[in-house]
N, C-alpha and C positions, 0 to 999 in steps of 0.2 A: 374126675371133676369136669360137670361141661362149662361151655362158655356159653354166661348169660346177661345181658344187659341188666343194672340198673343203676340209679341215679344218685351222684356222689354229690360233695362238697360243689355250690353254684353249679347246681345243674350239669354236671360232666359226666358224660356217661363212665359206666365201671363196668368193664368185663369182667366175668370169673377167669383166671387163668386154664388152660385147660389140661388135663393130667395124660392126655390121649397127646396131644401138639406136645409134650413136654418129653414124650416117649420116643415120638418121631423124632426131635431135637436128638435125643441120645443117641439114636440110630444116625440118624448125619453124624452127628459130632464123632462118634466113634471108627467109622468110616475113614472122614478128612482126617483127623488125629493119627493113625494109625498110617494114614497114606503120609504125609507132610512129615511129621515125625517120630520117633521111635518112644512111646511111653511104656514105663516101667513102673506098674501098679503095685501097691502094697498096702497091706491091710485093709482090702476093701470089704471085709467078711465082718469087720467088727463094725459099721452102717447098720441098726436096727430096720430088721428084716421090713416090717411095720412100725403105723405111726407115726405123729411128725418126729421132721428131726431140722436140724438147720445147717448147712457147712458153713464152715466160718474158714473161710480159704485165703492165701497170702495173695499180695496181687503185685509180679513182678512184671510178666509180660502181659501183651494182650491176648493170646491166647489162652489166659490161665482159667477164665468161663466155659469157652468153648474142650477147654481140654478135659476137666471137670467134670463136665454137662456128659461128654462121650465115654469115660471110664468108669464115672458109678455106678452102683448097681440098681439104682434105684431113678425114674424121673428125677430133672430137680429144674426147680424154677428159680432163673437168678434175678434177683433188684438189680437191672442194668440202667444207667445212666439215661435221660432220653436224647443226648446228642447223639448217642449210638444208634437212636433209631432214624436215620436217612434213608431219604426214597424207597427203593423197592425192600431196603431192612425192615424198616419199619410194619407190614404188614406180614414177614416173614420172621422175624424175633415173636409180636404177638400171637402168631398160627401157633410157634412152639413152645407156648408157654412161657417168655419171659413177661419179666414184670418189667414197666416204663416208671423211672422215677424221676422227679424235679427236684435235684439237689438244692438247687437255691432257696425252697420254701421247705414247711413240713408238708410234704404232699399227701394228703389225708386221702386220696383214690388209693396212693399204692402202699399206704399201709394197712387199709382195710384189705386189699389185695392179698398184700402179705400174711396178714392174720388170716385171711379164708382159705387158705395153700395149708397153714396148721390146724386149723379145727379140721379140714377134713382129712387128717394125715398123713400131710402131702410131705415134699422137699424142698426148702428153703436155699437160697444159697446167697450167702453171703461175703460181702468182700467188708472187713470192718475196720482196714485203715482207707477205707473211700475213696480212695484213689489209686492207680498205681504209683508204685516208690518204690525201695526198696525190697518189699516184700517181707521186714522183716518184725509185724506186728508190734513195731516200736510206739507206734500211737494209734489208737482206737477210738471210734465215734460211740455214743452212745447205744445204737439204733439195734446193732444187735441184743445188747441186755434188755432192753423193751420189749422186743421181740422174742427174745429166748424167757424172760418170765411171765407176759403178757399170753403166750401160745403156751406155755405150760412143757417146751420143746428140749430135749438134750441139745446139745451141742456138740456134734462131732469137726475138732478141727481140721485141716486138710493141707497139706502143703505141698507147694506145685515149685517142684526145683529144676532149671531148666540152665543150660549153659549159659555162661555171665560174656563168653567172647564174642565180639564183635565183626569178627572173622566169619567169613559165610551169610552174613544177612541179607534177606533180598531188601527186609522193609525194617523202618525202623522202631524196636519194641516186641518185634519177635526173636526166637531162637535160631540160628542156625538152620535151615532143612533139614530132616533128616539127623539130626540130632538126640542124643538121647532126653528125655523130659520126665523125671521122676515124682509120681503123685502118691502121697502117703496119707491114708487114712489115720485118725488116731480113737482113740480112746472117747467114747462118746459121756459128756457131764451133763453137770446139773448146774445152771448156772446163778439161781437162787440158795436163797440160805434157808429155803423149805418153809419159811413164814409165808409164802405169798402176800409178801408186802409188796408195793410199786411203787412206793414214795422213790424221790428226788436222790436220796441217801440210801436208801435199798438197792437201787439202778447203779449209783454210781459203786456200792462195795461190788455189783454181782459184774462191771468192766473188770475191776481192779483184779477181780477172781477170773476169770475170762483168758484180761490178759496174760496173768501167771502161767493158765494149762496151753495157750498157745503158744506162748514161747519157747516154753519145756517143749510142747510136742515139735515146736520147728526144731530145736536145739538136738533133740530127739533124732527127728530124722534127716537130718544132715549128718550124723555120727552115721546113720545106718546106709545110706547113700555112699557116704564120701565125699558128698559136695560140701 
């Protein structure tokens, strides 16, 4: 995908994300992740080789984007927050393909963003309890079931299990140094009931469905961890 200006919602420009900046991202990410701390991949094979897809990832620590972005097998562009993009971040998140969202409105730049990351078979990445917390996909926003039946997208979830101690931290919200961090692909769905309806009640059964197979897939891979 390249990156190319055009004109969004009140005149604000809209870049294409780019699939090349998104590759590079991987190639950093996998780098600093491997240097910082010790990840332990699993089932990254079942990721459709091809075509969109969306991760739908727990968000415990703050590296759980960056950790993500460097282990899969594929590009992937995440809907990151736009506090996240400061100073010299800000033109170095969009070089690599992230997406800038305004939580506080519907930001109609980046979800037209978002949607052009899937028609053109791109990777989505998704955090869908919107914030960090728990990590434990206890509450979900809509945004991804709009997204995963609006792109027409599987949904593979993903879960990023990293040490809970507090012991070792340089900062706070990360792991440990040098700690083990285990990222578990799962099983990629379908987050529609195959009407491609988009109604109000269509969106809210396909969360309700959503959050079923990601809690199974955390519950899942906690058992297969030991965390």
């Amino acid at each position: 995908m390249r990156r190319h200006p055009r004109r969004g919602e009140a005149g604000r420009e809209v870049t294409q994300p780019s699939e090349r900046g998104a590759e590079v991202g991987r190639r950093i990410g996998v780098g600093l992740m491997y240097g910082l701390w010790k990840p332990r991949v699993l089932g990254s094979w079942k990721v459709p080789a091809t075509g969109p897809v969306i991760f739908a990832v727990n968000h415990s620590h703050n590296i759980d984007g960056p950790m993500v972005m460097g282990v899969a097998p594929r590009p992937t562009h995440f809907l990151i927050k736009k506090e996240a993009f400061i100073g010299p971040l800000d033109p170095f998140l969009l070089g690599i393909g992230q997406l800038k969202v305004d939580r506080s409105v519907a930001d109609r730049g980046a979800i037209t963003q978002a949607l052009d990351v899937l028609s053109a078979g791109g990777v989505l990445g998704i955090f869908p309890e919107g914030t960090r917390g728990e990590g434990d996909f206890a509450s979900l926003r809509a945004g991804l079931a709009y997204f995963a039946v609006r792109g027409g997208a599987p949904v593979v979830p993903v879960a990023v299990l990293g040490s809970t101690e507090r012991r070792g931290r340089l900062i706070k919200g990360l792991p440990p140094l040098r700690s083990r961090i285990d990222v578990v692909f799962g099983d990629p769905f379908e987050a529609g009931d195959g009407s491609g309806r988009r109604t109000r009640k269509a969106l809210d059964e396909a969360t309700e469905r959503i959050q079923k197979q990601l809690t199974a897939h955390l519950e899942n891979a906690r058992r297969l961890t030991g965390r």
